[in-house]
LUMKOL-540793 format. One record per residue: z, x, y of N, C-alpha, C, O, CB in turn; residue number from 1. Coordinates in nm, 2 decimals. Each point is the difference from the previous one (the first is absolute). Glycine has a CB too. Example, Ala and Ser with C-alpha at 12.3 -4.5 7.8 and 13.67 -1.06 7.14 Angstrom:
BEGIN
{{0.78,1.32,-0.57},{0.00,-0.09,0.12},{0.00,0.09,0.12},{0.07,0.10,0.00},{0.05,-0.29,-0.12},1},
{{-0.19,0.15,0.23},{0.00,0.09,0.11},{0.08,-0.08,0.11},{0.01,0.05,0.11},{-0.23,0.07,-0.17},2},
end
This chain:
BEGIN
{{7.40,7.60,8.13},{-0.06,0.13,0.01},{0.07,0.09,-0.10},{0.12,-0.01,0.00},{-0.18,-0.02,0.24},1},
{{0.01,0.11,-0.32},{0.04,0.10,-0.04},{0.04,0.14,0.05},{-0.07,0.07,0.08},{-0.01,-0.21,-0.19},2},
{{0.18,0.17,0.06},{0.10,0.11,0.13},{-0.10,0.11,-0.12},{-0.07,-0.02,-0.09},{0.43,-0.09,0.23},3},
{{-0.32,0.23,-0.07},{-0.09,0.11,-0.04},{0.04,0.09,-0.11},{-0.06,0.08,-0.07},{0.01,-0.08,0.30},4},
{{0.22,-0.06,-0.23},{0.07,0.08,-0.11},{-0.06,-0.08,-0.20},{0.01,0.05,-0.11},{0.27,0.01,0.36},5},
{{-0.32,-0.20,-0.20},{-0.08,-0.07,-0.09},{-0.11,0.09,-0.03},{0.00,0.08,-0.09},{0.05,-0.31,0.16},6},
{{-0.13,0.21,0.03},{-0.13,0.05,-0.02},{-0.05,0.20,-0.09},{-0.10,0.05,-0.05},{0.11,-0.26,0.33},7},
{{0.12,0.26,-0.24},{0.01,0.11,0.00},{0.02,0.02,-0.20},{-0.06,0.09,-0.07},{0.15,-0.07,0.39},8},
{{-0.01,-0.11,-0.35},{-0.03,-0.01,-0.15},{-0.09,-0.09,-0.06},{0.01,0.01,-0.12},{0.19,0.06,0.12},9},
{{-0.26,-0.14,0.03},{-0.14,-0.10,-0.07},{-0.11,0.09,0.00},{-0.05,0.07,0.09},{0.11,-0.31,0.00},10},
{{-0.10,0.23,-0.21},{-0.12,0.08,-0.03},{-0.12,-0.13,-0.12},{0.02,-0.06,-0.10},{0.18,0.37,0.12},11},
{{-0.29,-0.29,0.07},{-0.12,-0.06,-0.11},{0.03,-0.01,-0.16},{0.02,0.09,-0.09},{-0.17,0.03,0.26},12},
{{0.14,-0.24,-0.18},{0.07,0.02,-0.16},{-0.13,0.03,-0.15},{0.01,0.02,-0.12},{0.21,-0.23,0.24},13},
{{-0.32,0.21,-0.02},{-0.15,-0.01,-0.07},{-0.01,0.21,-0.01},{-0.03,0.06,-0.10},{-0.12,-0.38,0.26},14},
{{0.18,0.36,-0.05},{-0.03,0.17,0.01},{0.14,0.06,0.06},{0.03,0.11,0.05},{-0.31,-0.13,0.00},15},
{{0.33,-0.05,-0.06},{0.16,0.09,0.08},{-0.01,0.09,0.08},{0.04,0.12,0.00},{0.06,-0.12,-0.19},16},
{{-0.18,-0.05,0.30},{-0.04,0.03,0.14},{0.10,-0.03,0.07},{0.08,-0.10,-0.02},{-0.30,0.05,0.00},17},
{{0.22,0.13,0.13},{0.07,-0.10,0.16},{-0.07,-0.08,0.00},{-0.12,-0.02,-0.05},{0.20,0.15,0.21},18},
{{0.00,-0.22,-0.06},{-0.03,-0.15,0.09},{0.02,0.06,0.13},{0.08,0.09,0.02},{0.01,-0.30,-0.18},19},
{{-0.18,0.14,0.26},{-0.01,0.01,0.12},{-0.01,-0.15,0.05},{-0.08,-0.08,-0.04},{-0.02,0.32,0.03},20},
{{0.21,-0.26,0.10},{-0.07,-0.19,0.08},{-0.05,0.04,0.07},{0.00,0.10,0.07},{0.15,-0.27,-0.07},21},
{{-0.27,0.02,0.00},{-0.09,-0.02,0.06},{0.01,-0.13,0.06},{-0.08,-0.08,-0.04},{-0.02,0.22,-0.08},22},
{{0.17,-0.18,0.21},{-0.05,-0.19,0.01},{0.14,-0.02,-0.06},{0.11,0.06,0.00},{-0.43,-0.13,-0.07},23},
{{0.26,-0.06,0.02},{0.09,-0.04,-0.12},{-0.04,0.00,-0.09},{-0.04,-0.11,-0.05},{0.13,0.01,0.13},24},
{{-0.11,0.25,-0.18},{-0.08,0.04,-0.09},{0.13,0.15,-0.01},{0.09,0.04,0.07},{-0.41,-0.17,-0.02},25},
{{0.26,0.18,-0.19},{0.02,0.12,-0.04},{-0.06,0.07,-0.06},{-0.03,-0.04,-0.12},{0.16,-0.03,0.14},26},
{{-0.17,0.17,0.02},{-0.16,0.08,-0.09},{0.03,0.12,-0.07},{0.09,0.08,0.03},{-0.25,-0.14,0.16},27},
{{0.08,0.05,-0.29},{0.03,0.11,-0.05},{-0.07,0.11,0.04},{-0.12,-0.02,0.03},{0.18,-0.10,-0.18},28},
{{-0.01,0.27,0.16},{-0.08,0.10,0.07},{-0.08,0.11,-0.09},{-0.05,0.11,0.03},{0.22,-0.16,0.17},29},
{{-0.16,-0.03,-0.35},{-0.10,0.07,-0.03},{-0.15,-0.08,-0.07},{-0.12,0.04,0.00},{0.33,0.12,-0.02},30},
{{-0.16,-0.28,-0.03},{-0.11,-0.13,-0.07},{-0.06,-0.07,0.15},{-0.11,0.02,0.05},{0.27,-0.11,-0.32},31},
{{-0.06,0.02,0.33},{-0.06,-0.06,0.11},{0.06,-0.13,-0.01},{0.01,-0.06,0.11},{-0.22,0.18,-0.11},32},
{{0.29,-0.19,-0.14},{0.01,-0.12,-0.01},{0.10,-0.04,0.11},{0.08,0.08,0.05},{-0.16,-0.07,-0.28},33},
{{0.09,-0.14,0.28},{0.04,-0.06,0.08},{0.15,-0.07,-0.01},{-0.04,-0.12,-0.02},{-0.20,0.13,0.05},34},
{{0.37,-0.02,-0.04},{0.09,-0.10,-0.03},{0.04,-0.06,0.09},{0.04,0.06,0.09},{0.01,0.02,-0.23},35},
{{-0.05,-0.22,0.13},{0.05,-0.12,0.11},{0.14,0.02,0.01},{0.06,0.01,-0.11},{-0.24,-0.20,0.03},36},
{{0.24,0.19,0.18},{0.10,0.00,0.05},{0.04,-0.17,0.04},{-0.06,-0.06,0.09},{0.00,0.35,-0.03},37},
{{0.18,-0.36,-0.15},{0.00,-0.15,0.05},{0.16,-0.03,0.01},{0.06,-0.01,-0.11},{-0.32,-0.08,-0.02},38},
{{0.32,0.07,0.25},{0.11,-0.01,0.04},{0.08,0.09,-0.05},{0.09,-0.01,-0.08},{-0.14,-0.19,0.12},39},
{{-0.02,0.32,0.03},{0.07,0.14,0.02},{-0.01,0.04,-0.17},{0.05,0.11,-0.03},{0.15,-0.16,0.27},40},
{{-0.26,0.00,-0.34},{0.09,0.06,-0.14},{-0.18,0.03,-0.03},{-0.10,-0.08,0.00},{0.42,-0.09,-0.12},41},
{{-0.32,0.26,0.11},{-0.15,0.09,-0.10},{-0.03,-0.06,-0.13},{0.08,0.01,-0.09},{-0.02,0.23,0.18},42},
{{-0.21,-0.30,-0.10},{-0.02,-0.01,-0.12},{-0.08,0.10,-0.04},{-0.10,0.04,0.06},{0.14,-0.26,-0.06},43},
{{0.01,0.29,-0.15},{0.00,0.11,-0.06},{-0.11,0.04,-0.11},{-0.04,0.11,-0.03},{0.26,-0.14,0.11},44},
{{-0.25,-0.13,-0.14},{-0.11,-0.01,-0.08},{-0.12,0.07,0.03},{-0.06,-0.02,0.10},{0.16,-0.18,-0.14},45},
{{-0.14,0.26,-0.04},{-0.16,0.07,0.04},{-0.08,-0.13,0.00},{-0.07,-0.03,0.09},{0.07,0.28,-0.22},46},
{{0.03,-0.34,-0.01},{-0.08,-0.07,-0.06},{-0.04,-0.07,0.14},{-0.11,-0.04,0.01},{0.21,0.03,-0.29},47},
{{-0.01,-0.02,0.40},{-0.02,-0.11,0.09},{-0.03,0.06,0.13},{-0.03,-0.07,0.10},{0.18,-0.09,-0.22},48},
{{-0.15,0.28,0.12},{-0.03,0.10,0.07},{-0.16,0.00,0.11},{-0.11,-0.01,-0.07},{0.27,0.13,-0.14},49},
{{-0.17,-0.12,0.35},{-0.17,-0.03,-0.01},{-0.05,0.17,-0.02},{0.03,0.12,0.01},{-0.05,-0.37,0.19},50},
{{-0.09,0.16,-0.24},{-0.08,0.15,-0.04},{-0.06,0.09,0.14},{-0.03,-0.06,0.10},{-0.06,-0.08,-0.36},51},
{{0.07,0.24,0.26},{-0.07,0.07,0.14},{-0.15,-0.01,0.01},{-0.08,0.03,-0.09},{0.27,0.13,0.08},52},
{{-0.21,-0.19,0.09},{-0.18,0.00,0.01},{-0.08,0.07,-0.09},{0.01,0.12,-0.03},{0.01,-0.13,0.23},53},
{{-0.11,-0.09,-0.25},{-0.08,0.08,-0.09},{-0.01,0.01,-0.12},{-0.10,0.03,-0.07},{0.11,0.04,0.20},54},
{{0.15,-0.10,-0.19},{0.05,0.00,-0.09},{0.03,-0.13,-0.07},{0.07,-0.09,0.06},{-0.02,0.28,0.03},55},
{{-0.11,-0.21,-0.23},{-0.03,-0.14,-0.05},{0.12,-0.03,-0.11},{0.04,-0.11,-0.03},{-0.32,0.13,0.08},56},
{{0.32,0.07,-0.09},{0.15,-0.02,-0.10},{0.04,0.15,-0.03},{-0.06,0.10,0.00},{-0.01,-0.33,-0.13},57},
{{0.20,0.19,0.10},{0.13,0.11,0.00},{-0.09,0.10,-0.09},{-0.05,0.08,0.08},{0.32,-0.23,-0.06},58},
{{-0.31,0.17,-0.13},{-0.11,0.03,-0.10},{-0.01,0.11,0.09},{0.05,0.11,-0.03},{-0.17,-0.32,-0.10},59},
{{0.03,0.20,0.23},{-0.12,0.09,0.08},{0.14,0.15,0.10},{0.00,0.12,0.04},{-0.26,-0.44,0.04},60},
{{0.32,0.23,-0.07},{0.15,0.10,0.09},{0.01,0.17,-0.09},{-0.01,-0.02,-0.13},{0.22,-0.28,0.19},61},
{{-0.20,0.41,-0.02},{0.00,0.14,-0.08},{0.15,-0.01,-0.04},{0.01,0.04,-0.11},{-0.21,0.12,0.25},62},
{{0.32,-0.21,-0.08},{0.09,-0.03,-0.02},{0.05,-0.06,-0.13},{0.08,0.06,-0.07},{-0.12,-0.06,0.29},63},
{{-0.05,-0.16,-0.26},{-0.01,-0.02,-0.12},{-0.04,0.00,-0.14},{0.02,-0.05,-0.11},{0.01,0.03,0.26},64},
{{-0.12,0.13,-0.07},{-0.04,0.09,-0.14},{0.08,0.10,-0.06},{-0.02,0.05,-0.12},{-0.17,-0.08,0.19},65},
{{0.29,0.07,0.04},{0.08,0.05,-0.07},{0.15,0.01,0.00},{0.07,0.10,-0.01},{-0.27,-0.03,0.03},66},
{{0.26,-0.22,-0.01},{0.11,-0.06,0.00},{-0.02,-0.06,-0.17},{-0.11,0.01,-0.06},{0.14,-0.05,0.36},67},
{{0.09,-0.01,-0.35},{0.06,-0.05,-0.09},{-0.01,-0.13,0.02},{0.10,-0.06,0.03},{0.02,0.23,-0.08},68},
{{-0.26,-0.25,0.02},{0.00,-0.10,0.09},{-0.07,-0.07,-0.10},{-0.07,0.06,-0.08},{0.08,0.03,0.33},69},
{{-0.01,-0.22,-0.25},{-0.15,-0.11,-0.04},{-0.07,-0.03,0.16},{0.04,-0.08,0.08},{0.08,-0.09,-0.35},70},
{{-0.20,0.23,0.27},{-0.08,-0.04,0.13},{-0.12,-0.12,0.01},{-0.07,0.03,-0.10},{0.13,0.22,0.14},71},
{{-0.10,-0.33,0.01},{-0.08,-0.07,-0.05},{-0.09,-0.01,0.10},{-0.10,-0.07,-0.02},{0.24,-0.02,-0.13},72},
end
């Protein structure tokens, strides 16, 4: 599990959003994307990130349009 003093500095690396857990997930609270949480350690990649409903690639996120990003 991640303790809260983690959580409290990780920020979306796609929009430098908070994270909020969910599950064993971590969301971002402004895109939506999803990070898997896998034996306690957060993966951080957008690229592997699930996408939020509806949403068909990082591309489409308002986040990555205006991040410093190759979105694809």
């Amino acid at each position: 599990m991640i303790k809260d003093e983690l959580l409290a500095l990780l920020v979306c690396p796609l929009g430098r959003a908070p994270l909020r857990r969910e599950g064993d997930s971590l969301v971002c609270t402004r895109c939506g994307l999803r990070y898997a949480i896998n034996d306690g350690i957060p993966n951080m990649l957008y690229e592997e990130a699930e996408l939020p409903e509806g949403v068909k690639s990082i591309a489409e996120l308002e986040c990555a349009k205006t991040a410093d990003v190759k979105a694809s």
